[in-house]
DSSP file (Angstrom, degrees, kcal/mol; ACC not computed):
  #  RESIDUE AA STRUCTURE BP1 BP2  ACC     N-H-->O    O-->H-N    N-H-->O    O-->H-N    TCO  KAPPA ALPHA  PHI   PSI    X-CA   Y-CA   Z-CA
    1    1 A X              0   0    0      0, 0.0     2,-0.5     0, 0.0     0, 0.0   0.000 360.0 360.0 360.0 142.5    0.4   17.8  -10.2
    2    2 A X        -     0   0    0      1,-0.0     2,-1.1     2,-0.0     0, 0.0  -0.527 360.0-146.5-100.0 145.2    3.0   15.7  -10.5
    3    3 A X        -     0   0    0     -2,-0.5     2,-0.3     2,-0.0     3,-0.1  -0.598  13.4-166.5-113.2 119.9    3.4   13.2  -13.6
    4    4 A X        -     0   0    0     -2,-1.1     3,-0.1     1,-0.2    48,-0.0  -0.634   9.7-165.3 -89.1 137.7    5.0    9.8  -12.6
    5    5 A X  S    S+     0   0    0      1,-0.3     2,-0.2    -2,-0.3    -1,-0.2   0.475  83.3  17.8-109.7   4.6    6.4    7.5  -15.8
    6    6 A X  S    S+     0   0    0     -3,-0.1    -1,-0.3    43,-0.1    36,-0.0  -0.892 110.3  41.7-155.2 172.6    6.6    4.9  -13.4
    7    7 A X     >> +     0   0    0     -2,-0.2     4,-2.7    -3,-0.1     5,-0.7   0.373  58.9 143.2  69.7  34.1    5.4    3.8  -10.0
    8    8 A X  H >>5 +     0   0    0      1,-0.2     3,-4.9     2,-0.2     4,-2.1   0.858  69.0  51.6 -36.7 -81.7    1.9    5.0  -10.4
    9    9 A X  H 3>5S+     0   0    0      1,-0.3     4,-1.4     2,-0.3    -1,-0.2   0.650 106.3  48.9 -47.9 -26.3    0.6    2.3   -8.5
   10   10 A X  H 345S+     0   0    0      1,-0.2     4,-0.4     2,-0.2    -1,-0.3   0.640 109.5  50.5-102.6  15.4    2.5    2.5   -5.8
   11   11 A X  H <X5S+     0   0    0     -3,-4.9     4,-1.3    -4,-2.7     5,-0.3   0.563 112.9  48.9-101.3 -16.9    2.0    6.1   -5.3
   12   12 A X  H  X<S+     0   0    0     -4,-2.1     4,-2.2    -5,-0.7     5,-0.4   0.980 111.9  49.7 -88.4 -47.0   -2.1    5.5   -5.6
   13   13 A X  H  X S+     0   0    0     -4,-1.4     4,-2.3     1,-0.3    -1,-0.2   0.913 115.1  43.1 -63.6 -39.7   -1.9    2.6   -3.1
   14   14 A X  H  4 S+     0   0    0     -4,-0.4    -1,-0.3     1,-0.2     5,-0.2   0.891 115.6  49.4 -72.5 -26.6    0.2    5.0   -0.6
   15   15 A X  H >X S+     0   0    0     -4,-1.3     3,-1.2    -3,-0.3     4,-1.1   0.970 112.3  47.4 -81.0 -39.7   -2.1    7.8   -1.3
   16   16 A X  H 3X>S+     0   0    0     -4,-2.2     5,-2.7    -5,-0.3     4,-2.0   0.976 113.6  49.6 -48.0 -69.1   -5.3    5.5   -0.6
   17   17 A X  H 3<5S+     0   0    0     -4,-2.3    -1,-0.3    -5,-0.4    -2,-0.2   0.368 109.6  46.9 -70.7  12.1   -3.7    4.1    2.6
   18   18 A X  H <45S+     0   0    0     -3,-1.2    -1,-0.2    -4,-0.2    -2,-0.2   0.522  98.7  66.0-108.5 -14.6   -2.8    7.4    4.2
   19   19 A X  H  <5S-     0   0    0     -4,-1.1    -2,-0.2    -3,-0.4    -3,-0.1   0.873 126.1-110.0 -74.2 -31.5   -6.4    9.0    3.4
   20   20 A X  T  <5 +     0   0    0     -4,-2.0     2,-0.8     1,-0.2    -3,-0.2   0.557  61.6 164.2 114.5  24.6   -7.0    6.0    6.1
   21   21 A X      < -     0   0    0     -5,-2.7    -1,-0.2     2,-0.0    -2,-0.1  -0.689  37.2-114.6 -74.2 105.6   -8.7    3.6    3.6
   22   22 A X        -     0   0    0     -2,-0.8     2,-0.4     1,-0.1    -2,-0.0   0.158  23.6-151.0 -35.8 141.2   -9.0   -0.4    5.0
   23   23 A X        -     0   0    0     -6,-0.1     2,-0.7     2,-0.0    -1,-0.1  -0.899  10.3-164.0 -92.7  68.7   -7.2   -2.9    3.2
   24   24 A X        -     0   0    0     -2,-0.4     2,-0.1     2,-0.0    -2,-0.0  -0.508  15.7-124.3 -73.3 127.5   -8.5   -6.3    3.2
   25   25 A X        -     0   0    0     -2,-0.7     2,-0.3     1,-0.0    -1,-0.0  -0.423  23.6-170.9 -36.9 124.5   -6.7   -9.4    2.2
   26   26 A X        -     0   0    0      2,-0.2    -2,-0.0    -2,-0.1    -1,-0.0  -0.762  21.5-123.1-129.9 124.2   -7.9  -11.6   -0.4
   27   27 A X  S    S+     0   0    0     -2,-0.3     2,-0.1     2,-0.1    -2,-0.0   0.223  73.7  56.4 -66.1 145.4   -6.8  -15.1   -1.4
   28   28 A X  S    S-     0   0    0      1,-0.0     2,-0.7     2,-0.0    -2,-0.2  -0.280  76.9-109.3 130.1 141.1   -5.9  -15.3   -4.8
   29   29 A X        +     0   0    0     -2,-0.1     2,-0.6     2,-0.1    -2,-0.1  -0.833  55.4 157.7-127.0  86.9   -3.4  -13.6   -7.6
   30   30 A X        +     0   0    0     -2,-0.7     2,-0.2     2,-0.0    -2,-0.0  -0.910   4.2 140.8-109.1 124.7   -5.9  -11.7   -9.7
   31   31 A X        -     0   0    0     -2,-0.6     2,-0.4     2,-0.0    -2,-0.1  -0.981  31.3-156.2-159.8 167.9   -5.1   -8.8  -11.8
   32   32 A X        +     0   0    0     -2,-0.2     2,-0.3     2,-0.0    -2,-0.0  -0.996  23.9 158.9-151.9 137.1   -5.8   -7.3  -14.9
   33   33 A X        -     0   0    0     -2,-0.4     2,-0.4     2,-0.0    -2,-0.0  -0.833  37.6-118.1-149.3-177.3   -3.4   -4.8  -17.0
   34   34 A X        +     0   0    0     -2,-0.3     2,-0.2     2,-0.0    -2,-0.0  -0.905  29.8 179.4-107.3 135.8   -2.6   -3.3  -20.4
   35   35 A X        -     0   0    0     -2,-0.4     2,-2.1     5,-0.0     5,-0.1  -0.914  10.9-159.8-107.0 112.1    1.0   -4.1  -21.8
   36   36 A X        -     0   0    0      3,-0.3     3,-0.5    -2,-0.2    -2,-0.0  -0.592  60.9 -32.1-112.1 127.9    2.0   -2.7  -25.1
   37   37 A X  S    S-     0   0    0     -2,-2.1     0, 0.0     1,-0.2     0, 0.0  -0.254  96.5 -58.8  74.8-176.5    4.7   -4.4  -26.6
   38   38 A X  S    S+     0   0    0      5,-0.0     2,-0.6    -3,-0.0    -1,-0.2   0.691 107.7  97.5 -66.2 -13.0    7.6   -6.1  -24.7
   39   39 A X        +     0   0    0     -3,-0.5    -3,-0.3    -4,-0.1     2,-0.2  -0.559  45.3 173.2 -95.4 129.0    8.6   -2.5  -22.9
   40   40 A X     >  -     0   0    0     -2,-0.6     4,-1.2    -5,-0.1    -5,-0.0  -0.642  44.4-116.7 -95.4 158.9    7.4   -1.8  -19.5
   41   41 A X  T  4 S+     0   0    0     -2,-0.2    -2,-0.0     2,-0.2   -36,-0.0  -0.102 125.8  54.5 -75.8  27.8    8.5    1.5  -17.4
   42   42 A X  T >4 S+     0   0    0      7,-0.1     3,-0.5   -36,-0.0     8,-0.2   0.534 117.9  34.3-122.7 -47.5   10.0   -1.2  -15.1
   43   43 A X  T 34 S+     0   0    0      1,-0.2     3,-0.2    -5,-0.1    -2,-0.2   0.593 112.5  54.1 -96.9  -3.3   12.2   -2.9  -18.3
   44   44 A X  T 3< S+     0   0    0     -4,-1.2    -1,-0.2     1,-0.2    -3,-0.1   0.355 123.5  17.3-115.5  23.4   13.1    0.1  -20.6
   45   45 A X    X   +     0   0    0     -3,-0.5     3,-0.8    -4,-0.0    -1,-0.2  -0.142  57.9 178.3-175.5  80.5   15.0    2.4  -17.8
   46   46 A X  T >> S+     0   0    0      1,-0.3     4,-4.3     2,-0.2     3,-3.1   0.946  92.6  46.4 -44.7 -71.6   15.9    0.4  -14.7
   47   47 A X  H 3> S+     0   0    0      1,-0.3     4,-1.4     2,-0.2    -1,-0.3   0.702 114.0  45.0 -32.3 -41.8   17.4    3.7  -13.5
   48   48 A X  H <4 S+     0   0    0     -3,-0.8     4,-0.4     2,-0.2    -1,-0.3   0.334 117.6  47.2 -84.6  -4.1   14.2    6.1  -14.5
   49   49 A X  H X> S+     0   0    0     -3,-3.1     3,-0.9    -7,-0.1     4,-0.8   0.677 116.5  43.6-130.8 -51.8   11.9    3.3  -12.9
   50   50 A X  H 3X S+     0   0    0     -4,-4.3     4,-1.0     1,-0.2     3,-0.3   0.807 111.1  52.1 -55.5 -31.6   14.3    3.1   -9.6
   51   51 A X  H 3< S+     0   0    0     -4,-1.4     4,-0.5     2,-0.2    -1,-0.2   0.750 115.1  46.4 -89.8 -37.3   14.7    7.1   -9.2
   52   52 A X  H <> S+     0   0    0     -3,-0.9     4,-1.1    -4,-0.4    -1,-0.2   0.604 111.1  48.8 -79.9   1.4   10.6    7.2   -9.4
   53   53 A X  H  X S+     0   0    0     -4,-0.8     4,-2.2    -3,-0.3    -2,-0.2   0.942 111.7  47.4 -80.6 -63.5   10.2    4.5   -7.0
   54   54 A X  H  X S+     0   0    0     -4,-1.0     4,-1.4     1,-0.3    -2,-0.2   0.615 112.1  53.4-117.8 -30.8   12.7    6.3   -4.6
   55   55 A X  H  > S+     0   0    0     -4,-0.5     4,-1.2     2,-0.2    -1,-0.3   0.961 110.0  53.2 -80.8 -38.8   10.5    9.7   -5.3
   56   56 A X  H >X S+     0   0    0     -4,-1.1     3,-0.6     2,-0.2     4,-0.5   0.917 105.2  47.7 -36.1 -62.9    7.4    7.7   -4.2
   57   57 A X  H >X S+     0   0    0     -4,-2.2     4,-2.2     1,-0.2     3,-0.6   0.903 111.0  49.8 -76.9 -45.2    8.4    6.6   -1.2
   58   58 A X  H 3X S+     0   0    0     -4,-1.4     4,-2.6    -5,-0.2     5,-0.4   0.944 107.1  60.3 -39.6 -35.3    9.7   10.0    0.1
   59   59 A X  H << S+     0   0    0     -4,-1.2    -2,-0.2    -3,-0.6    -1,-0.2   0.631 109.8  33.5 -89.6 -13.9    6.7   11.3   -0.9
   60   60 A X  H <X S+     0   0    0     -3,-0.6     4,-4.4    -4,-0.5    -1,-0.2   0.736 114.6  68.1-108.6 -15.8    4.5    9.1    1.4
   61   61 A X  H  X S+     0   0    0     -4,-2.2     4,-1.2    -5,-0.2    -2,-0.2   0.890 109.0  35.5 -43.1 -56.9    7.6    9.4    4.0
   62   62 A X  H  X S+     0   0    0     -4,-2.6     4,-2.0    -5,-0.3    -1,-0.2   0.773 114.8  50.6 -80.0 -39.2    6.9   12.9    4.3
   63   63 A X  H  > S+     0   0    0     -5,-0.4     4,-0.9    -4,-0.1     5,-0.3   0.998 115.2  46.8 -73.0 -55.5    3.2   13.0    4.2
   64   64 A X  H >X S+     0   0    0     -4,-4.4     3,-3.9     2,-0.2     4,-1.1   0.933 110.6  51.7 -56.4 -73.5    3.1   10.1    6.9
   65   65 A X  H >< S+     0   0    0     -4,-1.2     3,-7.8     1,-0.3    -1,-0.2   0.872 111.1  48.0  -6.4 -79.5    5.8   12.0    9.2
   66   66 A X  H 3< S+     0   0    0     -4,-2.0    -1,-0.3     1,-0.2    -2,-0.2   0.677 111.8  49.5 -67.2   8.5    3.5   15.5    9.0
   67   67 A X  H << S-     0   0    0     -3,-3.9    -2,-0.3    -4,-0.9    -1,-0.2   0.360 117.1-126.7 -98.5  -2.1    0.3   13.5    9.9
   68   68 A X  S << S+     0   0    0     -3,-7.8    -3,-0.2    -4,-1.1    -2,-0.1   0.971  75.9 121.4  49.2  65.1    2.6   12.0   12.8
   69   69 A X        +     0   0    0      1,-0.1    -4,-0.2    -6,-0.1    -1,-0.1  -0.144  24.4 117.2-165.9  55.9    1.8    8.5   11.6
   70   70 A X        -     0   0    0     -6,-0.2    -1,-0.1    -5,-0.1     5,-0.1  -0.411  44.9-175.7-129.4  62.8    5.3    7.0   10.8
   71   71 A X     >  -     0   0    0      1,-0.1     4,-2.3     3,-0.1     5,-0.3   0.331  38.2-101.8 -24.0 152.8    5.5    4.4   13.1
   72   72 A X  H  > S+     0   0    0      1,-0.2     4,-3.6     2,-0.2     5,-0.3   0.980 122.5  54.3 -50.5 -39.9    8.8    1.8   13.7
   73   73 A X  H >> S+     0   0    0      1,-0.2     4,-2.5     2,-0.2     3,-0.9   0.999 108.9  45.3 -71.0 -44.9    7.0   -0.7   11.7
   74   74 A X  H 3> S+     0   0    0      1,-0.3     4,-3.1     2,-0.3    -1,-0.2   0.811 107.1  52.3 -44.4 -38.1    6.5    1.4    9.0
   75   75 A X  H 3X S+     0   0    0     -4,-2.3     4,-0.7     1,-0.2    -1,-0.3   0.676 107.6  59.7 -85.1 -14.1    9.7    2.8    8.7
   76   76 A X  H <X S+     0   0    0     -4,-3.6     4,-0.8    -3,-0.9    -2,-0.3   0.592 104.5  45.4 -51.3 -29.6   10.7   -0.8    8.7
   77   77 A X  H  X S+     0   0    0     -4,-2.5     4,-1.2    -5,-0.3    -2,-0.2   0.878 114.7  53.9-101.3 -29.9    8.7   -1.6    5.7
   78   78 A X  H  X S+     0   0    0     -4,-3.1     4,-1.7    -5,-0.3    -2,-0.2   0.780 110.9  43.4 -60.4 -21.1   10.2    1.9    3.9
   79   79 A X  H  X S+     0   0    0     -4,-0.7     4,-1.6     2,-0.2    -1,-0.2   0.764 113.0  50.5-103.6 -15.1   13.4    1.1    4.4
   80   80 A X  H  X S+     0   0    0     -4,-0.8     4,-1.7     1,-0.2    -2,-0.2   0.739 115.3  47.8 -87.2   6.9   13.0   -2.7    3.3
   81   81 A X  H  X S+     0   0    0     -4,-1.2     4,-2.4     2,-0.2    -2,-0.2   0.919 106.0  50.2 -76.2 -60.9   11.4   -1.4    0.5
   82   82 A X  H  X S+     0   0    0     -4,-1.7     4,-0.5     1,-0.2    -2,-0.2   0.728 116.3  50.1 -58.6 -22.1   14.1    1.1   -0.2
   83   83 A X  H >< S+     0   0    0     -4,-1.6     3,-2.5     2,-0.2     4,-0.4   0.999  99.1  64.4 -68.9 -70.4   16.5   -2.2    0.2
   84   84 A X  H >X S+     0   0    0     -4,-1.7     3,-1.3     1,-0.3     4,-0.5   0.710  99.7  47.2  -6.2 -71.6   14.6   -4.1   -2.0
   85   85 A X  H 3< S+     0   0    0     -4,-2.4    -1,-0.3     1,-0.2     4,-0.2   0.660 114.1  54.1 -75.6  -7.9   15.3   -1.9   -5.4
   86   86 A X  T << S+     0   0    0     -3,-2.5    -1,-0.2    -4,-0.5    -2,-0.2   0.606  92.9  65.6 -69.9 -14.7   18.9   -1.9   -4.6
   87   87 A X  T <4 S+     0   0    0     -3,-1.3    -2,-0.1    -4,-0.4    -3,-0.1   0.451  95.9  42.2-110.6   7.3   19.9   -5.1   -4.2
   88   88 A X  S  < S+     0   0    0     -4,-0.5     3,-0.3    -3,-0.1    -1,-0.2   0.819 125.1  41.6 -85.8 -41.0   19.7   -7.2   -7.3
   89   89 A X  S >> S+     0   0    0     -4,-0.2     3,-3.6     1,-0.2     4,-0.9   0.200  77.8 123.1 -90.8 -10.3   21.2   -4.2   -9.2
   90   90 A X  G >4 S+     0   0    0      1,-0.3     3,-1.3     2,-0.2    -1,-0.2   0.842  78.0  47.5 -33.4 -56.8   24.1   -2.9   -6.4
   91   91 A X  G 34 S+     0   0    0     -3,-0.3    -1,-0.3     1,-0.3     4,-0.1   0.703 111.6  52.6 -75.1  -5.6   27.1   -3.1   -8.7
   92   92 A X  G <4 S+     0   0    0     -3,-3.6    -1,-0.3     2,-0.1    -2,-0.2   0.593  93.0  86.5-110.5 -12.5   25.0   -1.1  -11.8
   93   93 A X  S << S-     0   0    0     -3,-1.3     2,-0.3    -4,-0.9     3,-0.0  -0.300  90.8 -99.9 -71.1 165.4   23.9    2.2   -9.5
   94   94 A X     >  -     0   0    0      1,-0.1     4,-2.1     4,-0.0    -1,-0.1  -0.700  25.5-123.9 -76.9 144.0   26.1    5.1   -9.1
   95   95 A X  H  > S+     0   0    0     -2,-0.3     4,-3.9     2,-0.2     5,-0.2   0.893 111.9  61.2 -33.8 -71.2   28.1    5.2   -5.8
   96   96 A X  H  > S+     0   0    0      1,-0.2     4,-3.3     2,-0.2     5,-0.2   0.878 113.0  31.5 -45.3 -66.2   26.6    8.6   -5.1
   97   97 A X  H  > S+     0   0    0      2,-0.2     4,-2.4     3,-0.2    -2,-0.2   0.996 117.2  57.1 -77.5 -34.6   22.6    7.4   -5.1
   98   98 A X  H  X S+     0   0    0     -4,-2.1     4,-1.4     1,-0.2     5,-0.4   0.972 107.3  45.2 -72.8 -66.5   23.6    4.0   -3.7
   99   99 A X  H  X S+     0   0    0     -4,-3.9     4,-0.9     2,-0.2    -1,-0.2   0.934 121.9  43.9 -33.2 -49.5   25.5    5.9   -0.3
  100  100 A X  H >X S+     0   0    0     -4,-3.3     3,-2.4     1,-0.2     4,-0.7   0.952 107.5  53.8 -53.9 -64.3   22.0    8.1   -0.3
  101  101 A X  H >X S+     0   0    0     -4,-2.4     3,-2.6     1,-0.3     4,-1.1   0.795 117.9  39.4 -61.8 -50.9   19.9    5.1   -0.8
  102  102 A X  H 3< S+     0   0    0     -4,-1.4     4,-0.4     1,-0.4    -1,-0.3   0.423 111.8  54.6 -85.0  15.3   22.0    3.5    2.7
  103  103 A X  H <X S+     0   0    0     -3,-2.4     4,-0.8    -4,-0.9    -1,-0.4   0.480 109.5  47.9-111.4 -10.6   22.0    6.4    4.4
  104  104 A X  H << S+     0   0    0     -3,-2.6    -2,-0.2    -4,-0.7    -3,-0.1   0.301 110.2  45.9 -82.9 -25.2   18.5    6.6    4.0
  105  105 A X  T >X S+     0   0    0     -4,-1.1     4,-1.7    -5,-0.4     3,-0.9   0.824 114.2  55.6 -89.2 -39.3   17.5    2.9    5.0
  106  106 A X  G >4 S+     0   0    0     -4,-0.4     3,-2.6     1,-0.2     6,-0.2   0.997 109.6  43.9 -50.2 -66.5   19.9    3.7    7.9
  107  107 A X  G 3< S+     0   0    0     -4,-0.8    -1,-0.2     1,-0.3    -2,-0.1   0.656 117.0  49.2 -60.6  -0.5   17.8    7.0    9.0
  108  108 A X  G <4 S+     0   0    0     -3,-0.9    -1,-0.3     2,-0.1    -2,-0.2   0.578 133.3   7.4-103.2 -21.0   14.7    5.2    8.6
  109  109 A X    X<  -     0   0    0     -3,-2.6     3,-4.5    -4,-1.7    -2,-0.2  -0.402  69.6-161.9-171.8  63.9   15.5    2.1   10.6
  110  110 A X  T 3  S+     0   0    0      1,-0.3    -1,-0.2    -3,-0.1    -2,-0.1   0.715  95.4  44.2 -18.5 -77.2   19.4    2.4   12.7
  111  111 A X  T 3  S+     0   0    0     19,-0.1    -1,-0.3     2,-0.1    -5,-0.1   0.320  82.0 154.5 -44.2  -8.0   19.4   -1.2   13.0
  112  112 A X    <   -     0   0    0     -3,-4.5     2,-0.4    -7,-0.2    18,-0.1   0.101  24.6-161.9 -23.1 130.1   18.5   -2.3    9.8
  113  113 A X        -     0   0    0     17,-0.1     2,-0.5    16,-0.0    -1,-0.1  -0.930  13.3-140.3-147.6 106.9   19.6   -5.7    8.7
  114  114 A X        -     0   0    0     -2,-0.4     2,-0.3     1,-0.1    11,-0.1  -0.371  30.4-126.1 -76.6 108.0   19.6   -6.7    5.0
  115  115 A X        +     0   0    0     -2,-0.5     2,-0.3     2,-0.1    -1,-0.1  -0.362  38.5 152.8 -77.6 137.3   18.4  -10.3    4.7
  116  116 A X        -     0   0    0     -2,-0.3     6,-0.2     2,-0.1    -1,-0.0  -0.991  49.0-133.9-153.9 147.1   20.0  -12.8    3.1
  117  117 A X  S    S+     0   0    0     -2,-0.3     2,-0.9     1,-0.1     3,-0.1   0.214  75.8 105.0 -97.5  42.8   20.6  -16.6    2.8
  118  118 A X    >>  -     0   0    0      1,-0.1     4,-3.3     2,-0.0     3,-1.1  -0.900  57.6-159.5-114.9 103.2   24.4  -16.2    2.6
  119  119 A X  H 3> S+     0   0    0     -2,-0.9     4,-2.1     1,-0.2    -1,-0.1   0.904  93.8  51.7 -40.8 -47.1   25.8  -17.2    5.7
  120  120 A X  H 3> S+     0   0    0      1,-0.2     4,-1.5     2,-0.2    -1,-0.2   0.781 106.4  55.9 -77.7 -12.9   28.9  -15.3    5.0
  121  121 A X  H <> S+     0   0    0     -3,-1.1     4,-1.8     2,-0.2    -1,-0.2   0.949 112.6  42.0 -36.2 -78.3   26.9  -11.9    4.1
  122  122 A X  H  < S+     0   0    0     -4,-3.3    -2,-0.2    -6,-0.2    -3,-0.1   0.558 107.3  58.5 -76.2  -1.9   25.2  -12.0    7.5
  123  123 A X  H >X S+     0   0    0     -4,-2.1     3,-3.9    -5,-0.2     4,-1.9   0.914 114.9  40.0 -81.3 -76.1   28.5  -13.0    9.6
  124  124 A X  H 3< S+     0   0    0     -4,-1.5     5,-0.5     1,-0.3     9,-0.2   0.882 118.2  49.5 -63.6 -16.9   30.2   -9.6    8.1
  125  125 A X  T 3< S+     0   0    0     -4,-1.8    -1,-0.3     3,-0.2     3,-0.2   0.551 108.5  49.3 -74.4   0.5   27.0   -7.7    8.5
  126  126 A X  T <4 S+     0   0    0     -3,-3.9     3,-0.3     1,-0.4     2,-0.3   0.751 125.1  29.8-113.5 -58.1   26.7   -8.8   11.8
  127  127 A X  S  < S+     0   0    0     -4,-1.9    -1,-0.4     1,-0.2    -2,-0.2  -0.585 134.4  28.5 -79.1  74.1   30.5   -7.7   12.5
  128  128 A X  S    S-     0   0    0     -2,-0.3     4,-0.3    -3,-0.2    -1,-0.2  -0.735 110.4-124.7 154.1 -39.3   30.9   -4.9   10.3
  129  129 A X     >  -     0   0    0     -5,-0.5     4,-0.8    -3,-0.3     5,-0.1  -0.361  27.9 -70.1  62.4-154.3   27.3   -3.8   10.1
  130  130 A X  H  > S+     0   0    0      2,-0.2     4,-1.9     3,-0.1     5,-0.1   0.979 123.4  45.7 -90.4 -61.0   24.8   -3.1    7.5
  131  131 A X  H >> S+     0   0    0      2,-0.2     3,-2.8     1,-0.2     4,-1.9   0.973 120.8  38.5 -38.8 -88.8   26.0    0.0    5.7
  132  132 A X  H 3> S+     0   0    0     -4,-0.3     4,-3.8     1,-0.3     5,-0.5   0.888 108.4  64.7 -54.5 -34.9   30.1   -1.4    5.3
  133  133 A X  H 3X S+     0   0    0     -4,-0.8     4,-4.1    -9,-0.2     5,-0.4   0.973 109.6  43.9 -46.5 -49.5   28.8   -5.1    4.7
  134  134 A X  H <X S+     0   0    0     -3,-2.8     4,-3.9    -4,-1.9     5,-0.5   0.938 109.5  47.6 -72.4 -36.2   27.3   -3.5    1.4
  135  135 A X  H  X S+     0   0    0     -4,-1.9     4,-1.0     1,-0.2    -1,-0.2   0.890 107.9  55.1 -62.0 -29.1   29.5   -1.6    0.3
  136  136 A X  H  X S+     0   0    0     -4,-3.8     4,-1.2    -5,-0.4    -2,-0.2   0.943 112.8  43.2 -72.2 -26.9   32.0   -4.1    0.5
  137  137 A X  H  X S+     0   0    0     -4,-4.1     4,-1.3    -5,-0.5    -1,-0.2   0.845 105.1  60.7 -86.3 -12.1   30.0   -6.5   -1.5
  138  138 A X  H  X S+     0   0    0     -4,-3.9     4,-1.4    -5,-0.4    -1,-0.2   0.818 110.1  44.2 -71.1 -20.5   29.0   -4.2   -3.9
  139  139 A X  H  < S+     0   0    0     -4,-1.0     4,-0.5    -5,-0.5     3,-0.2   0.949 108.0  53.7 -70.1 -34.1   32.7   -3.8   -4.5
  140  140 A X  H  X S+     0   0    0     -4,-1.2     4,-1.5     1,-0.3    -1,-0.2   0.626 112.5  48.6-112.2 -32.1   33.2   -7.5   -4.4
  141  141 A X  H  X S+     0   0    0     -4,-1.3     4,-1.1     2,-0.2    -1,-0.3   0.663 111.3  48.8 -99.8 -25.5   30.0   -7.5   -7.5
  142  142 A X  H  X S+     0   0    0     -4,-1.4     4,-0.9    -3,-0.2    -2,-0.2   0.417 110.2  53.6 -98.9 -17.6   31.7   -4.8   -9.8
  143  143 A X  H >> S+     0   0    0     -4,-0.5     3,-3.5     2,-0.2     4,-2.0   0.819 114.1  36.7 -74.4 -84.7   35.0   -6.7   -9.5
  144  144 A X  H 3X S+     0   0    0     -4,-1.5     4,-2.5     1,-0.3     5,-0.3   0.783 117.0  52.9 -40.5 -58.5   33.6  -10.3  -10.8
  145  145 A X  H 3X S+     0   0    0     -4,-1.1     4,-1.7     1,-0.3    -1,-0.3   0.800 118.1  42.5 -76.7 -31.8   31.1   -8.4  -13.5
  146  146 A X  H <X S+     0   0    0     -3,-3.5     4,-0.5    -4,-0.9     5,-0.4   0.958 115.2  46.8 -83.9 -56.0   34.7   -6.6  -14.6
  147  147 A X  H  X S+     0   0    0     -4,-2.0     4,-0.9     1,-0.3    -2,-0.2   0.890 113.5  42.2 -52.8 -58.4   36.3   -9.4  -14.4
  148  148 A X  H >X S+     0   0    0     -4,-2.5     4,-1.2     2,-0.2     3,-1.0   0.866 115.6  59.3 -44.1 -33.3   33.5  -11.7  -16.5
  149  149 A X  H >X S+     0   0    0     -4,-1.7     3,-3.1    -5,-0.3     4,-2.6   0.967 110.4  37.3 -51.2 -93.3   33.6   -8.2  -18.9
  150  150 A X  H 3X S+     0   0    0     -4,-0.5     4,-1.2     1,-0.3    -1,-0.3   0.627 116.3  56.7 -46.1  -9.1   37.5   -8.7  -19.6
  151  151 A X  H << S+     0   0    0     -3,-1.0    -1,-0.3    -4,-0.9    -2,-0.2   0.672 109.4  44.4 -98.6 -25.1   36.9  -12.7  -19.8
  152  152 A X  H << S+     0   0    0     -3,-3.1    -2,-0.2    -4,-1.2    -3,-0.1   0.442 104.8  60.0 -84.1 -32.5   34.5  -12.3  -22.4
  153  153 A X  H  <        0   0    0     -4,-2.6    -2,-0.2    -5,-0.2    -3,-0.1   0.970 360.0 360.0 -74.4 -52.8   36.7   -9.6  -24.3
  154  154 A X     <        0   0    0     -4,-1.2    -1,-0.2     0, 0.0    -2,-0.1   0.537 360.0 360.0 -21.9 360.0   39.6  -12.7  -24.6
């Protein structure tokens, strides 16, 4: 048995929905939780909370796959998932998981196309593609955060 210290919930929701349990909608933002103190497993190891997210979604990747039930749309909603937890954070991952992470959205969904409302984003993603569009702007986000770094040091 595996012990997750975060993404519980979205490994019990994937394990629920592969067993082939219905989902209904219902209007409303109802929920009810425990918090103790200000720290979450989401706010006290961005990195530990992204690397169990990332284990999650393999994990229902591969169980859908050997039930032969990993449809386009689906691997459309894994890889915009897998997008998701990369893309506020790009310039702070290591190089190393961030190439896995797009080499992964890539094998999940060739065409993949990162959305955004920056015109000038989706014009080099459009010539460039998806993969080199990121990298270059993750370069382009570790420059300015060095530069505000040294601007700060002054």
């Amino acid at each position: 048995m595996e012990r997750l210290k975060a993404a519980t919930d979205r490994d019990f929701f994937f394990s629920v929905a592969i067993s082939g349990a219905k989902f209904v909608y219902q209007p409303g933002c109802d929920s009810i939780y425990r918090r103790y103190g200000n720290v979450t497993a989401s706010t006290s190891n961005k990195t530990l909370w992204r690397d169990y997210h990332f284990l999650v979604m393999e994990k229902a990747e591969a169980k859908l796959t050997q039930l032969d039930k990993l449809p386009n749309s689906y691997r459309q909603a894994l890889a915009d998932s897998y997008f998701g937890k990369i893309r506020a954070a790009r310039a702070d991952i290591d190089y190393s998981q961030y190439l896995w992470v797009l080499n992964k959205i890539i094998s999940l969904c060739p065409n993949f196309r990162g959305e955004s409302q920056a015109a000038g984003y989706n014009l080099i993603q459009k010539t460039l593609g998806f993969k080199n569009a990121e990298i270059g702007l993750r370069f382009l986000k570790q420059l300015t955060n060095n530069r505000k770094t040294e601007i700060q040091s002054s």
